[in-house]
C-alpha positions as a Markdown table, in Angstrom:
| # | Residue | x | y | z |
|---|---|---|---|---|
| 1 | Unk | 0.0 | 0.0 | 0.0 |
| 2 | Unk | 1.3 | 3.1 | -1.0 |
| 3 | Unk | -0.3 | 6.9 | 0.3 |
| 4 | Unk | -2.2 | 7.0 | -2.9 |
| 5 | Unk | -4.2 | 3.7 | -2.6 |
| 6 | Unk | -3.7 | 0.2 | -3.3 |
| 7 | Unk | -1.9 | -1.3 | -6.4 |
| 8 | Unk | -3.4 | -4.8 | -7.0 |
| 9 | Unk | -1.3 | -7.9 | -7.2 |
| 10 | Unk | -0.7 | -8.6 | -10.7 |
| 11 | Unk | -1.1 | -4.8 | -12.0 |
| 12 | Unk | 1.2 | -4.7 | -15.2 |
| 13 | Unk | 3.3 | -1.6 | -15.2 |
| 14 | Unk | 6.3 | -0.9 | -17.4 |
| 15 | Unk | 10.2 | -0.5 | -15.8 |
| 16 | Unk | 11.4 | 2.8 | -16.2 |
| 17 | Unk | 14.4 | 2.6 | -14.2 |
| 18 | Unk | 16.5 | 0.7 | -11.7 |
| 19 | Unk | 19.2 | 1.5 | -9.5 |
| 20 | Unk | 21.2 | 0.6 | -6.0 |
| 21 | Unk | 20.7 | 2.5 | -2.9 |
| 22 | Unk | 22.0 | 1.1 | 0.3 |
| 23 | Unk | 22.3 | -2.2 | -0.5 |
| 24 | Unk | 18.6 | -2.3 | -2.2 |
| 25 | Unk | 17.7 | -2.6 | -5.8 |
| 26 | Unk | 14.9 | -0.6 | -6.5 |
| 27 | Unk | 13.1 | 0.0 | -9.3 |
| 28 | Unk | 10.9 | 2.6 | -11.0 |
| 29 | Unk | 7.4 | 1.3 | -12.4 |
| 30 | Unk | 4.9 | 3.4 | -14.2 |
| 31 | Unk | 1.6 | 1.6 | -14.3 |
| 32 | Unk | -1.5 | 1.1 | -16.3 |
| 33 | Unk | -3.8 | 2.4 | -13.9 |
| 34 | Unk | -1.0 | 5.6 | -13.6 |
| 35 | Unk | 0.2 | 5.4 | -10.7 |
| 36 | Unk | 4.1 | 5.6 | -10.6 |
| 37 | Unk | 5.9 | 4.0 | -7.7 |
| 38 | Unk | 9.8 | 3.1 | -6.4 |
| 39 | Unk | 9.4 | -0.7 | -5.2 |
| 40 | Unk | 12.4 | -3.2 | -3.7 |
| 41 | Unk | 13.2 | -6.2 | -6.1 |
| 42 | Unk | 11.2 | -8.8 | -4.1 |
| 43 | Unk | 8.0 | -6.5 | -4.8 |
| 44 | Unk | 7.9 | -7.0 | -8.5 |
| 45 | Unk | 7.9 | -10.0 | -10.9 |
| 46 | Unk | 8.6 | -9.9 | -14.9 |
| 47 | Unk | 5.0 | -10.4 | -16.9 |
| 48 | Unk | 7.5 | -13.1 | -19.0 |
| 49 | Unk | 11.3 | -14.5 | -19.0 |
| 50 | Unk | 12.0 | -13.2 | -22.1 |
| 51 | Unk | 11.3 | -9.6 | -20.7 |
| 52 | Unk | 14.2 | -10.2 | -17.6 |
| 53 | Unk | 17.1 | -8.7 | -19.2 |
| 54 | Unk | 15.2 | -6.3 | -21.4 |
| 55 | Unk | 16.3 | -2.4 | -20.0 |
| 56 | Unk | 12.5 | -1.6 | -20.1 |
| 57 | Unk | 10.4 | -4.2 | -19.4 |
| 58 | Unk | 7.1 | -4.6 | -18.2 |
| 59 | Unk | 6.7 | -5.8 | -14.7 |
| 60 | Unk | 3.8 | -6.9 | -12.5 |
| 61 | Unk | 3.4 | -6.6 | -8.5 |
């Protein structure tokens, strides 16, 4: 849960960036519903494994 609501498990969203900070890899995702939010690496999941070493991919919660 984020302050603006709720994003729903399985929400696709699209990777617009990634980076390191303290330790943590976190990840920008814009999302369909257009929302966009920083989330940790165990918060997200790739829609397919083809998309896991694309730079932007598309993601889902």
């Amino acid at each position: 849960m984020y302050s603006g609501g709720i994003v729903r498990r399985a929400t696709q969203g699209t990777l617009v960036s990634r980076r390191e900070n303290v330790g943590r890899e976190l990840f920008t995702v814009d999302f369909e519903t257009g929302q966009r939010l920083v989330l940790c690496d165990h918060e997200i999941e790739p829609a397919s494994e083809e998309l896991v070493s694309a730079r932007y991919a598309e993601w889902t919660v």
